[in-house]
N, C-alpha and C positions, 0 to 999 in steps of 0.2 A: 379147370374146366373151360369148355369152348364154346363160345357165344357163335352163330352160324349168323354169316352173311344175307341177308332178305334176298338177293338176288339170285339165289341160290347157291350161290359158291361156282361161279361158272357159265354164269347168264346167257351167254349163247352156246347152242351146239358145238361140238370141234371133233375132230376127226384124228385116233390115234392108232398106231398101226402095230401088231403084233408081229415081232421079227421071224419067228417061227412060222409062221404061217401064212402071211400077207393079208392077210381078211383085214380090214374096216372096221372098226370096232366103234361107234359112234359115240360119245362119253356127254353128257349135259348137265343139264340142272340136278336131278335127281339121284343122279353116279357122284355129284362132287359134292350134294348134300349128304351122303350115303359115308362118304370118304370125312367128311368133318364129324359127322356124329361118333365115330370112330374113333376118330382120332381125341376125342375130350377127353375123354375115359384114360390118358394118358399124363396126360396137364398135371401137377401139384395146384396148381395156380389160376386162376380167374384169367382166363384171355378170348377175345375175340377173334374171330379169323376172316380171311377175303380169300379163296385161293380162287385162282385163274385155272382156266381147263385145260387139259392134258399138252397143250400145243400153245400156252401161256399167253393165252387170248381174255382181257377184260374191257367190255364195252365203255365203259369211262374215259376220260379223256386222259387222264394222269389219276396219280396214286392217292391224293385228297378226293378227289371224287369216290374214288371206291370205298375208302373208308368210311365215308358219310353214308352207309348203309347200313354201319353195326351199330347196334344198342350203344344209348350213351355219349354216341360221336358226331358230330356236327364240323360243317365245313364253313370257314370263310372264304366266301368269293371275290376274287379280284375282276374287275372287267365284265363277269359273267361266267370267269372261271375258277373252280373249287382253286385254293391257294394252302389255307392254310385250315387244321383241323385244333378241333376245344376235345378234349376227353373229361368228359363227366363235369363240364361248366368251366372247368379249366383251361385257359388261354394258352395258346400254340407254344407259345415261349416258357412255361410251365412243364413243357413235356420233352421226351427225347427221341431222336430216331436214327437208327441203325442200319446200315444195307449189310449183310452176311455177317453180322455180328462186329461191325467196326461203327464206331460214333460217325455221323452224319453232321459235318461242321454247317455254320449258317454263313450263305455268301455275303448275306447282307451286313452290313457295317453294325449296324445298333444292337441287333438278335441273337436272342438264341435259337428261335425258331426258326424252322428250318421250311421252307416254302417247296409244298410236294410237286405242286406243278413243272419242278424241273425233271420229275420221273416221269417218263411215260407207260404208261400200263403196259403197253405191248411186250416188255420187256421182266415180267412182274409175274415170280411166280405164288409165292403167297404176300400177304400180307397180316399180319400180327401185331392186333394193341395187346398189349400185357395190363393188366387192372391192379394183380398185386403183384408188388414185387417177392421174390423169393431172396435168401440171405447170397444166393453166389452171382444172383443180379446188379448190374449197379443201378443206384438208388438216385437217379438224377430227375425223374417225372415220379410229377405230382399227381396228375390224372392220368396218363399212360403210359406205356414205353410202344414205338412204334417199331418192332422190325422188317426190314424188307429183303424178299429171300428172293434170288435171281434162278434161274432154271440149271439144275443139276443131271447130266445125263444120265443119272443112278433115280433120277424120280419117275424113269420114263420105262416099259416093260424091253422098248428095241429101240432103232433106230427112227430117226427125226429129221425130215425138211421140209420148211412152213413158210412162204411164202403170202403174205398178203399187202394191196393196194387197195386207196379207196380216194373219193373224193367227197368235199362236205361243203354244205353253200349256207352263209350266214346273208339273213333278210332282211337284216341291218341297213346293210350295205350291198347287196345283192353280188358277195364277192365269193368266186369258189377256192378252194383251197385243198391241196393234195396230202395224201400220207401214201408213206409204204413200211413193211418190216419183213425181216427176214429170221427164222429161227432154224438151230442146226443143231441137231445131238447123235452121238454115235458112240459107242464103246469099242473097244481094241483090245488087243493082248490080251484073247480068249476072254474079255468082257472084265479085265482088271484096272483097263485103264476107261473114264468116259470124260468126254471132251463135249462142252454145250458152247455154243457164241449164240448172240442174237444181233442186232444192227436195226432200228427204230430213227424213223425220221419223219417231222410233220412239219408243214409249211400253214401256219394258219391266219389270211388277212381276215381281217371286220373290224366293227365301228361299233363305238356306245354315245349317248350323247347325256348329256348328264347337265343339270341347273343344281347349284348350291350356293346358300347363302352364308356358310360359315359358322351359324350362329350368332349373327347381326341381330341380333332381334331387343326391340326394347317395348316390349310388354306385345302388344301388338302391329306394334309398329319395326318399320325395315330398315337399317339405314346403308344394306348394300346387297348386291347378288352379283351371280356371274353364270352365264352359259357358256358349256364346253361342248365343245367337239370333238370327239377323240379318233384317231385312225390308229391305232396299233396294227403291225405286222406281226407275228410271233414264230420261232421257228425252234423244235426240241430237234437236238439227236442224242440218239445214245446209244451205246454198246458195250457186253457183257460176253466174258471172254472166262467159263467155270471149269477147272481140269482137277481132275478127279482119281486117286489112284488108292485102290483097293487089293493087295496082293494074295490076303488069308483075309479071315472071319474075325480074323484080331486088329486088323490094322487098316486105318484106312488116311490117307493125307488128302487134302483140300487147296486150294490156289483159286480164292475168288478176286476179281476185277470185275470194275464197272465206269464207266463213264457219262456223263451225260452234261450236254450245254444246251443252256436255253438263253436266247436271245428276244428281246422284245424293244421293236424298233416304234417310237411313237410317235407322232404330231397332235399337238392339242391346241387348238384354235379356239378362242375365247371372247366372249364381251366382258367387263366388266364396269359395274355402275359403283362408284364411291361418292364420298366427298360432295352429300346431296346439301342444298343450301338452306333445308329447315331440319336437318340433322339426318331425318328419318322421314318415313314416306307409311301412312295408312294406304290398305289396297285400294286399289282405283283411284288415289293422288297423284297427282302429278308437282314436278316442281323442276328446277336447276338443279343437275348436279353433271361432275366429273365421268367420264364415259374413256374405257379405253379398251383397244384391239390389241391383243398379246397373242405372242405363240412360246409355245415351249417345242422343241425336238431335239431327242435325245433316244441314243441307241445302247443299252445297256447289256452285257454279257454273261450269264451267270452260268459256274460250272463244276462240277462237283466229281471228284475222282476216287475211289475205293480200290484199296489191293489188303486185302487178308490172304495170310496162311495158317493151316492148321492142322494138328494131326492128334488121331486118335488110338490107341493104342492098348493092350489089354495084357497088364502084368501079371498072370497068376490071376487072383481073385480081386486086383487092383484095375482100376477104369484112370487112364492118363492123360488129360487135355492138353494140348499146350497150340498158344495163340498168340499170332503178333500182326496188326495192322498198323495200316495209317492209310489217313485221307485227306485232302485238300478241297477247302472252299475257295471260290474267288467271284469277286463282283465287280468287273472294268466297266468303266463309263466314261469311254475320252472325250475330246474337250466338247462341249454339249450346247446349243440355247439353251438357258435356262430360264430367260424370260428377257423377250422382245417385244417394247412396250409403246405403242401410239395412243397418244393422248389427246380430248378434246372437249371441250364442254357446249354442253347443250340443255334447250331448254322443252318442258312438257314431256319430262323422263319421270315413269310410275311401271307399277306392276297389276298383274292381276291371279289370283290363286295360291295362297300360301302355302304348298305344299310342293308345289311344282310351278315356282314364278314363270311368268309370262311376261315380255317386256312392253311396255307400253312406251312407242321412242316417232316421233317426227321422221320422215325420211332423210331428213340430211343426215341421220345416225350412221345410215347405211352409205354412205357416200365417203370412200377413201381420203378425196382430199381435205376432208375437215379434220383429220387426223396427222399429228406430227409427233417425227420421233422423238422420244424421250428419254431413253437407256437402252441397253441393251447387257444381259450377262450372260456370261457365260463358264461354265464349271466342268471340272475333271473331278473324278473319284478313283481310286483300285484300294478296293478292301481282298485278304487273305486271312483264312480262319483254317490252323493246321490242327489235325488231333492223329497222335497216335500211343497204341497199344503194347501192351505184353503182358500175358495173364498164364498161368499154370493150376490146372485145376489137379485134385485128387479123391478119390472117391471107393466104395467097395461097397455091396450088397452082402448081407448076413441073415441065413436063415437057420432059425434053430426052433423046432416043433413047428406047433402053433404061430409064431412071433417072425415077420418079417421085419429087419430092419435095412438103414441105409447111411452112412455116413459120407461127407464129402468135404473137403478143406480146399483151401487155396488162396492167391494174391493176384493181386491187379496192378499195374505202374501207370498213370495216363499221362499223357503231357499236352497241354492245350495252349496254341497263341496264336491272338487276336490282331491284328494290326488293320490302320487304316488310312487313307492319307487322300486329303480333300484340298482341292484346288480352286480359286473364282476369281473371277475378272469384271470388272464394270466399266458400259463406256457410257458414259451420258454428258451432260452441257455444263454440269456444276464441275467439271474436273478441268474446265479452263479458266483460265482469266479472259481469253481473247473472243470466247463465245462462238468459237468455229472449231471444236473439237471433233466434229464429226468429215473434216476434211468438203472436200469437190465429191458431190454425190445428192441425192434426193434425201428431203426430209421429211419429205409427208406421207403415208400408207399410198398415195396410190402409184409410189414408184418400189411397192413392195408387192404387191398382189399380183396374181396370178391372172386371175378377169372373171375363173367362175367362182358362185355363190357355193358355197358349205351347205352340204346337205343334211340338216338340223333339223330334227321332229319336232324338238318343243319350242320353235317358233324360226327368230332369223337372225341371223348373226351378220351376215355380209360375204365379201370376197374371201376367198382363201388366203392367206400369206404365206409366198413363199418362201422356204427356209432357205435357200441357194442363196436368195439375193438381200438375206440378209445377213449370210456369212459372210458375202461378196463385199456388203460395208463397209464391215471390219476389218476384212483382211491381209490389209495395207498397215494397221495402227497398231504401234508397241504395244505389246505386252505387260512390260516391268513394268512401265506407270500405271497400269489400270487394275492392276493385281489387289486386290481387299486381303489386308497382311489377317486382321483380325481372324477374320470367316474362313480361312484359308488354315489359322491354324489351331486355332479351338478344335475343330471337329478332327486332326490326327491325333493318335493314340495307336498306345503298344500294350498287351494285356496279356499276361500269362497265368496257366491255370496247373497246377499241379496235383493230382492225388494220387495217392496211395493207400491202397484198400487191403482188408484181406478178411477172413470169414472162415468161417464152420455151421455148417446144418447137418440136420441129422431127421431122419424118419421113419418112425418105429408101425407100423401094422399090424394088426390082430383079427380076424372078420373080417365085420363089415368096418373095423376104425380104420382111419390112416391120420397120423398127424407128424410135419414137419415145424421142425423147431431149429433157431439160430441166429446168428447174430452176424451184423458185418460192420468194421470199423473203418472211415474212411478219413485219412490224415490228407488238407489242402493247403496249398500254399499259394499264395495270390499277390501277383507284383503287375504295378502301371504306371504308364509314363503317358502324361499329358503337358497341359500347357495354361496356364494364367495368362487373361489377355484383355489388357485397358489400353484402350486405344487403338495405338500402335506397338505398343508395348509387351513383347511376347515374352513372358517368364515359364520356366520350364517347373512340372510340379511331378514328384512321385511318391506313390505309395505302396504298403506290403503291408499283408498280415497272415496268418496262418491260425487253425481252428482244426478238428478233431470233433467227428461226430460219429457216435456209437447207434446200432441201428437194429435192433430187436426185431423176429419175426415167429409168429405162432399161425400155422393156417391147419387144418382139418378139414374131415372128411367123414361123411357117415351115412352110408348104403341104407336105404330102407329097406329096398327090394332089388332086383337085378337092374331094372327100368330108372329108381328115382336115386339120387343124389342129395344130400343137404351139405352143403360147406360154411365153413366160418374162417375169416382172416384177421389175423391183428397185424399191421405192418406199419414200417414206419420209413420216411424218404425225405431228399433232401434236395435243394436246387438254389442255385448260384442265382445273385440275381442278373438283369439282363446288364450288355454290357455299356449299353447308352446310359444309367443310373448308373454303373462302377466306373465309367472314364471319369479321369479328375480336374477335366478341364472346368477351368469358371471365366466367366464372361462379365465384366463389368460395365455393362454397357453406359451406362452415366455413374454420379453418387449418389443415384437411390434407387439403380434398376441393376438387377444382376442374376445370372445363371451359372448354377451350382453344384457341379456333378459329385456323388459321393462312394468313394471309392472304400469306405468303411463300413457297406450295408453289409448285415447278418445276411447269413443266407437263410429262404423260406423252408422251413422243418413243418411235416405233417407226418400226422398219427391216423394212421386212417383202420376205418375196421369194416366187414365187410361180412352179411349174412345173406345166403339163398340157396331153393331149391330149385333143380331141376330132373325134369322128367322126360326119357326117350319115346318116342312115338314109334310103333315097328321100326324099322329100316331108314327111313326118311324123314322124321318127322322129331321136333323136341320143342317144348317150353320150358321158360324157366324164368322167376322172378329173384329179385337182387334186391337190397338194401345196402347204401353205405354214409359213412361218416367220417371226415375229414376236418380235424382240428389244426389249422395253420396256423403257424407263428411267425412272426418279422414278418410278416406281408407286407409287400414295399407299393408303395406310392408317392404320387406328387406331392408337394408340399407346399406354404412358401414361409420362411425362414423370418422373413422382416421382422422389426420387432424384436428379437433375440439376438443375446449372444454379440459377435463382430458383424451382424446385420441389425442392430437396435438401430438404426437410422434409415433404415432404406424401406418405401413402398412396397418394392418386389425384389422379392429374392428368391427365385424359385428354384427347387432342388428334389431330393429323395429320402424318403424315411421308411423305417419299421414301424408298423402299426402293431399293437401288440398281440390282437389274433384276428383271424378270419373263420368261419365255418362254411362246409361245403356237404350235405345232406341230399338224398334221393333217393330213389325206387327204379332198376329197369325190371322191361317186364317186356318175354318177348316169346313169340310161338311163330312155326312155320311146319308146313308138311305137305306131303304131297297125298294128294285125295282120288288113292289109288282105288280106297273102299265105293266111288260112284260111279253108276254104269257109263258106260260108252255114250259119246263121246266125251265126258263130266271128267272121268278117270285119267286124263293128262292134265288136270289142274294142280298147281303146285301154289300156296298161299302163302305170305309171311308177312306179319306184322309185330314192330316194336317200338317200345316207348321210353320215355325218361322221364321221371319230373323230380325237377330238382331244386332245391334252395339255399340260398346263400349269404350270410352279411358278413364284415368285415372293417373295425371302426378305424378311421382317421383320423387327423387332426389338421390344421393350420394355424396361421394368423390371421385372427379377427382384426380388420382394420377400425372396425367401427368402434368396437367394445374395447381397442386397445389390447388384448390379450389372446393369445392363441383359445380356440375352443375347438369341437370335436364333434361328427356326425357319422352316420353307420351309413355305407352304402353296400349295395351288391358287388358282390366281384366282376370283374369285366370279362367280356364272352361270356358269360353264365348266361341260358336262358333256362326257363323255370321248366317248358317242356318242348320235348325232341320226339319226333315219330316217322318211322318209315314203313307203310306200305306198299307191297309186293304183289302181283298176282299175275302168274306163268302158264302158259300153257305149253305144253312138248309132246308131240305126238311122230312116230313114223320120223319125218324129216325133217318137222316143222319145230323150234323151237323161240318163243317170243316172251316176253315182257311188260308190264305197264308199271312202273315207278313211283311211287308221291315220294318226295323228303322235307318235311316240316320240321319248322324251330320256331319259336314266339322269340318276341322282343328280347334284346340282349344291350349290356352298356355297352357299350366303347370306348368312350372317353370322357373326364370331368373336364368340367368348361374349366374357365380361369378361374373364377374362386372355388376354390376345390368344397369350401362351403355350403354353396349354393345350391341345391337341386336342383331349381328351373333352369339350372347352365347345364347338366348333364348331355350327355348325348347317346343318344338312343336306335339302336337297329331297327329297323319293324319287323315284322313277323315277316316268315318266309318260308315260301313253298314253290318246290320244284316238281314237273311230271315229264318222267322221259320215257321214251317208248323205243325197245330194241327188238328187232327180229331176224331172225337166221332159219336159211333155207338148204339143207343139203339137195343143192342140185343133181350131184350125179355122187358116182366114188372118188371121194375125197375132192372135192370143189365146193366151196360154201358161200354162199350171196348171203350179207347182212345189210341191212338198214337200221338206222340209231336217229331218235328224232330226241333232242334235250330242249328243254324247257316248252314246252310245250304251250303252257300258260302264258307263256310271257311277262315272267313275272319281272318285278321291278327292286331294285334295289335302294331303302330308302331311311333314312338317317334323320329326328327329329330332335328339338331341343326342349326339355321342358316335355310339352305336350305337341302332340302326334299333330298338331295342325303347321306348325312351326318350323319351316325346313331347317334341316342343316346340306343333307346333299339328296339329291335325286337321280336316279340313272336307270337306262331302259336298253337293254341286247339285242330284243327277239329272240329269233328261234334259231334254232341250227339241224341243218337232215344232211345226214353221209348214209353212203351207198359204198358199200365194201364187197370186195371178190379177195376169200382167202383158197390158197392151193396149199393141200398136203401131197408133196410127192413121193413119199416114203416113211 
């Protein structure tokens, strides 16, 4: 079954052309909510949909954002941009996602999640969370499977060319920033062959500025904070290249490609207060402490490549798949600041407002020369995350009287490997004897700065620091001495993933029943190479193991009447855990502090079941509410080790464990339609609202330092918030089609402080709510003015410890308005 987008499935008008005849055909909200209620009645399976309208147009900025409109789905924002999405409380790295049926590797070194912001919408022809899996699915997410479907010229009735540009101004930073895209679809050889490209590019500067204190907090009192300034650039392309070859009604071959790079070029200018001289600071104290200006800039690459083929085929009363992809992740980041640090102490340093510190600092704070340099680092990274396929399915539909059945078999081969390989440099004053290691050149900030002040809402930071003239320091000074062998090689690893699946389902019909039944087995093989590192001391360390897990599935169906639905699922799924907890590296930083990666984690296994009804409204319109339950097992988390084992000596020893289970429980509940039943002008209102609420616990353990002995505490799962809601309300009349957005989540964790123990260390998202407003104007035949205003609120993003008074981070975007002109010219 198919959960419907709140935005309608197609948020702005678009403009699609019928070959035969050249007429206009305008397609909007109400045509692509019209097309998804349609298409549910298809599904075996619980899935959500986002499709984009006819000319593969979605107002969001990337494919995380779109998503945070279906039931159940919630987006993490980076910056003030959607990044990463939770399915049904479940964290991004929990879940999987797919572009034309090929795995979607993660560029980033540690994840498995996969960061959507490197899709851009414009190129995006549906989007699909899967809720249950089915047995010829793989079984890799917990809370969803994500697929992302690229524009096929066979989705289109003729011919396609979609040109659009736009510009967007963030009031952050009062910077404009351009996009354009291009889409092309056409068919050949009397309509056997279609051929789609599209080509997507955005340039987007602005500014966040953000205060956090880490979770320095000791009861009510501070003992550090820092304000930042951030400038990111950011800049996606991509393009999608679908050929299509159709000869009879029996056969049809496929050839998908996709590409896409996103780069995010960043400067982050900072104060920060440590190292205060009565430890800690009550608000409105003042005292002595350590003050230092750092920058970090660093320009990071990340790029994601897809090619599937595939063909379908029809033997006699035999259905014949056969599929082979492969894709490539990568995340480059050449040699980079990583932190460029002036140091100086001063006196009558305090705060005011624990939520969002304020600093309380003397003017010499702000005065470059009282600052002298103290280090400087700098690091490279290139992580590669390769996955590819080969699967062969088989299947046949059997009808005899009354009794519709279906049978289908087949295997999967995967092969997955992680690599990553981490570089750093340090220069500072302790790496001589002579005390002149930084050579002939300035030491103090204000032979670093630029002359103007940082433009800083929540208060003042000072001069800018230029990055140039601080590479310009360096430039001249070896390398090989200042190389940190440790930190350099802890964090490389090589990681390969193996499985091999295979399956049988079946599904029998009578009436109003339908129920499919089946199983899939998926045999893994798991080999890594890392490194032990004391000292200077690099020893090499690897590990293997392989495991075999059987995968049961029973879902149904049961017609009340033409209009209503009830379904039921039993499913069961499985997931690796992430790969920063499988690298085998360990870090012995002294003899009683050490980090300890564990390359023997159980993978997390959930049982989930899944009950609800829904009900079609005429044409346009559907509700339907959901219940599910999710029993996980080896839920991995942090740990720390001390106390036990070949760690009975040491303070800390922190690592990764299986908890022995987790639960994950909820209700969505979700209606939209279009209110065609009230008079003029009421009769272009389209409505949609849905909800989640959901809960969670999942027990731990660690080492009690106090008590001498490990003990054990229930906390929430991380990303879970309890409830999710997104309201809708459209109107689409004549020419005019428009929008108004909310998307709400309550508090969610994040992360456990350091004693994973402790409660009042937790750390805590706040509640969050977005309102964005999108409008589209069919100016004439085929020409479309859109405008798209996001966050409207100006909401704030913000992170507490313990209790909501208590920062951990603070950070504020503004607003963002684009003005778009798209042309169909065919």
């Amino acid at each position: 079954m198919r959960h419907l987008a709140l935005p309608a499935l197609g948020l702005l008008a678009a403009t699609g052309v019928h070959a035969a005849d050249q007429t206009i055909v305008v397609t909007g909200q109400r045509v692509s909510l019209a097309r998804a209620i349609a298409a549910q009645e298809k599904a075996d399976n619980i899935v959500s949909v986002v499709s984009s309208d006819d000319i593969g147009g979605l107002p969001d900025k990337n494919a995380a954002e779109a998503l945070a409109r279906l039931p159940g789905v919630a987006v993490q924002r980076d910056q003030g941009e959607g990044r990463y999405v939770t399915v049904r409380g479940l964290d991004a790295d929990l879940n999987a996602v797919t572009i034309n049926g090929a795995l979607v590797p993660s560029p980033e070194a540690t994840r498995r999640a996969v960061a959507l912001d490197v899709l851009p919408a414009g190129l995006i022809r549906t989007l699909e969370v899967t809720k249950t899996l089915t047995p010829d699915q793989d079984a890799n997410s917990l809370g969803g499977s994500v697929e992302v479907k690229t524009l096929s010229a066979f989705d289109l009735p003729g011919s396609l060319l979609s040109v659009g540009a736009g510009a967007s101004r963030d009031t952050n930073t009062d910077q404009t920033s351009p996009s354009a895209n291009v889409l092309w679809a056409q068919r050949f050889a009397d309509g056997k062959l279609g051929v789609a490209a599209g080509l997507s590019g955005e340039k987007r500067k602005f500014g966040s500025d953000n205060v956090e204190t880490g979770g320095a907090w000791n009861g009510n009192r501070l003992a550090g904070f820092e304000l930042r300034d951030y400038l990111p650039v950011r800049e996606r392309y991509a393009a999608a290249l679908n050929l299509d070859w159709r000869p009879d009604a029996a056969q049809s071959y496929a050839l998908r490609s996709f590409v896409s790079r996103f780069s995010d070029d960043e400067v982050r200018d900072r104060l920060t207060v440590s190292n205060i001289k009565t430890d800690d600071l009550a608000e409105g104290q003042t005292a002595g402490a350590r003050v230092e200006r750092r920058l970090r800039q660093r320009k990071y690459t990340q790029e994601i490549r897809s090619l599937t083929a595939s063909s379908d085929v029809r033997l006699d009363a035999w259905r014949l798949h056969a599929e082979a992809a492969a894709s490539r992740a990568t995340d480059d980041t050449p040699e980079s600041i990583n932190d460029a640090r002036f140091r100086g102490s001063f006196t009558g340093i305090g705060f005011t407002n624990t939520m969002a510190p304020r600093l309380i600092a003397p003017a010499a704070v702000f005065d470059p020369a009282n600052y002298t340099l103290n280090a400087i680092t700098l690091q490279q990274r290139y992580s590669e995350d390769r996955a590819k396929h080969v699967r062969l399915d088989l299947g046949r539909d059997i009808e005899s009287g009354d009794w519709r059945t279906a049978v289908k078999f087949g295997a999967k081969a995967s092969r997955r490997d992680k690599d990553n390989d981490t570089n750093q440099w340090a220069y500072n004053s302790s790496k001589t004897s002579s005390g002149n290691y930084w050579g002939a050149g300035p030491t103090t900030l204000a032979g670093f700065v630029r002359g103007d002040s940082l433009d800083y809402a929540l208060g003042k930071i000072g001069q800018a620091i230029d990055p140039a003239a601080v590479r310009a320091r360096i430039a001249a000074l070896p390398r090989a001495g200042a190389q940190l062998a440790a930190e350099s090689a802890l964090n490389d690893f090589a990681m390969s993933e193996d499985i091999d699946a295979a399956y049988v389902q079946g599904t029998v019909a009578r009436g109003d029943w339908s129920v499919l039944a089946g199983v899939r087995g998926e045999r893994t093989r798991f080999d890594a190479l890392g490194a032990q590192v004391n000292g200077t001391a690099v020893t090499p360390r690897q590990a293997s193991r392989s495991y075999t897990n059987w995968l049961p599935t029973v879902q149904a169906r049961f017609d009340l009447d033409r209009s209503t639905s009830v379904r039921a699922a039993w499913s069961n799924a499985v997931v690796r855990a992430n790969f920063s907890q499988l690298a085998p590296g360990i870090s012995l930083a002294s003899t009683t502090e050490a980090t300890i990666g564990n390359p023997d984690l159980a993978p997390l296994k959930s049982h989930n079941l899944d009950l609800g009804i829904e009900r079609v409204l005429g044409n346009d319109g559907t509700m339907s509410a959901y219940v599910f339950h999710k029993d996980i097992s080896n839920f991995t988390y942090a740990t720390n080790l001390a106390g036990s084992g070949r760690w009975a000596g040491y303070t800390t020893a922190t690592s990764y464990a299986n908890g022995d289970s987790a639960k994950v429980k909820g209700i969505e509940l979700s209606w939209q339609q279009s209110l065609r039943m009230l008079p003029a002008p009421f009769n272009g209102l389209l409505v949609g609202v849905n909800g989640a609420f959901t809960s969670s616990d999942a027990r731990i353990d660690s080492f009690d330092a106090a008590a001498g002995k490990r003990a054990t505490r229930t906390i929430r799962m991380p990303g879970q918030s309890n409830r999710m809601a997104n309201l809708m309300v459209g109107y689409e009349m004549g020419p005019i089609s428009t929008r108004l957005a909310v998307n709400y989540k309550s508090p969610y964790l994040l992360e456990l402080g350091d004693d994973v123990l402790d409660a009042s260390g937790d750390r805590i998202v706040d509640t969050q709510k977005q309102v964005d407003l999108s409008f589209a104007w069919q100016v004439a035949k085929g020409w479309q003015l859109t405008f798209e205003a996001a966050n409207l609120n100006n909401e704030k993003y913000y992170v507490y410890q313990g209790v909501k008074a208590h920062n951990v981070q603070y950070e504020q975007y503004g607003r963002t308005y684009k003005i778009g002109l798209k042309a169909s010219l065919f």
